[in-house]
C-alpha positions in Angstrom: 21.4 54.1 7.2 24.0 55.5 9.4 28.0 56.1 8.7 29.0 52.8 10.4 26.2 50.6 9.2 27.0 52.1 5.2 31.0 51.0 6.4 30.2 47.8 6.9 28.3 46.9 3.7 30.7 48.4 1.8 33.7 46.7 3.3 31.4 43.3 2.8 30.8 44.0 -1.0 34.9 44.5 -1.1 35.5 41.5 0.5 32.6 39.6 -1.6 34.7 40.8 -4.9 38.0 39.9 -3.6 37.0 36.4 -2.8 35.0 35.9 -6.1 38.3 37.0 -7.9 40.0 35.0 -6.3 37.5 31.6 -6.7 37.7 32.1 -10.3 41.6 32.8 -10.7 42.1 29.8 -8.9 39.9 27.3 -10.5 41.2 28.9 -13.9 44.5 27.8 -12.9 43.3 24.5 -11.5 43.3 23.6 -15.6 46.6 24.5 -16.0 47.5 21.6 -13.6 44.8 19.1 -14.1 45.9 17.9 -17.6 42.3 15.8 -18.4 38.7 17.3 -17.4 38.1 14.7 -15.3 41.0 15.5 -13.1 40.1 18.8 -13.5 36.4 18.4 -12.2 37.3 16.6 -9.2 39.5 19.6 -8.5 36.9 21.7 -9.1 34.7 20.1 -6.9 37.4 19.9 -4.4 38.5 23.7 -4.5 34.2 24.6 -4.9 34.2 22.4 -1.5 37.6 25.1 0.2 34.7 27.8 -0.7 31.9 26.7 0.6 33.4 25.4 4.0 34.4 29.0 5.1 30.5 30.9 3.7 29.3 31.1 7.1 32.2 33.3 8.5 30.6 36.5 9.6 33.3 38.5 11.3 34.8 41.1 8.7 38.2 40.8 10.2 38.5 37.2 10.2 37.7 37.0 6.5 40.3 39.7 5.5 43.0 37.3 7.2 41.3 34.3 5.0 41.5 36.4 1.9 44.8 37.2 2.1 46.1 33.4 3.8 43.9 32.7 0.1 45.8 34.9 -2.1 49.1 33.6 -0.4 48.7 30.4 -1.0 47.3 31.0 -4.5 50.5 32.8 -5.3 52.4 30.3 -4.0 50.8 27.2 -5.8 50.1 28.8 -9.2 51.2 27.1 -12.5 54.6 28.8 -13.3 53.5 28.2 -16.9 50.0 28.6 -17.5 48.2 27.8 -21.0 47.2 30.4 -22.9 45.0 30.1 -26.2 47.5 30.6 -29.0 45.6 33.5 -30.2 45.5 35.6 -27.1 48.4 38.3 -26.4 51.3 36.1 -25.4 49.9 32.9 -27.0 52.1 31.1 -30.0 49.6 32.3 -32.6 49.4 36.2 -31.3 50.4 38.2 -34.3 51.2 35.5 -36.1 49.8 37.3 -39.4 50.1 41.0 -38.4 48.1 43.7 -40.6 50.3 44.4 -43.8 52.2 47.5 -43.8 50.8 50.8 -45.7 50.5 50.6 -49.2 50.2 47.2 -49.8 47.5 46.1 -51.3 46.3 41.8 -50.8 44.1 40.7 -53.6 41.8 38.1 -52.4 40.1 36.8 -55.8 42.6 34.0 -55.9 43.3 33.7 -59.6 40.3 34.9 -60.7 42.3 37.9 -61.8 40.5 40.1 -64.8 42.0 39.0 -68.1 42.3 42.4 -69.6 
């Protein structure tokens, strides 16, 4: 395999990453702004449908511009507040109940204390 040849794929497997990043940010936002799943699957289908149109582009300079007219407008449509599940970092549940300091001890037999 020669210098050029071993460019090209590796530019093409770059470019393959990039644009299967930037599928699944994008339909991962598309539920931030479809508020039912059946609003949210004919998004799907509609943003799945953006996708395939453009699969048969060959020319490695023509889908860098496509990548990044993707990421532009993905940038500029995103949910400026997207959901987050309440127990992930930033959610309304994230250390809701942190780990109790050192030297506190929880008892977890809930009443069922020895008599002694």
């Amino acid at each position: 395999m020669s210098v050029a040849a071993a460019g090209y794929l590796a530019r093409r497997a770059a470019q393959k990453e990039r644009v299967r990043i930037l599928y699944r940010r994008a339909l991962k936002d598309t539920l931030n702004w479809a508020v039912h799943r059946h609003l949210f699957y004919e998004d799907a289908d509609l943003l799945r449908a953006r996708f395939e149109n453009n699969k048969h582009v060959e020319d490695p300079d023509t889908i860098d511009r496509m990548i990044a007219d993707g990421e532009a407008q993905y940038n500029k449509w995103r949910h400026p507040d997207p959901y987050i599940v309440p127990w992930a970092p930033g959610g309304s549940k994230f250390t809701r109940n942190p780990t109790p300091p050192e030297g506190i001890e929880i008892v977890y037999n809930y009443g069922r204390e020895d008599n002694d």
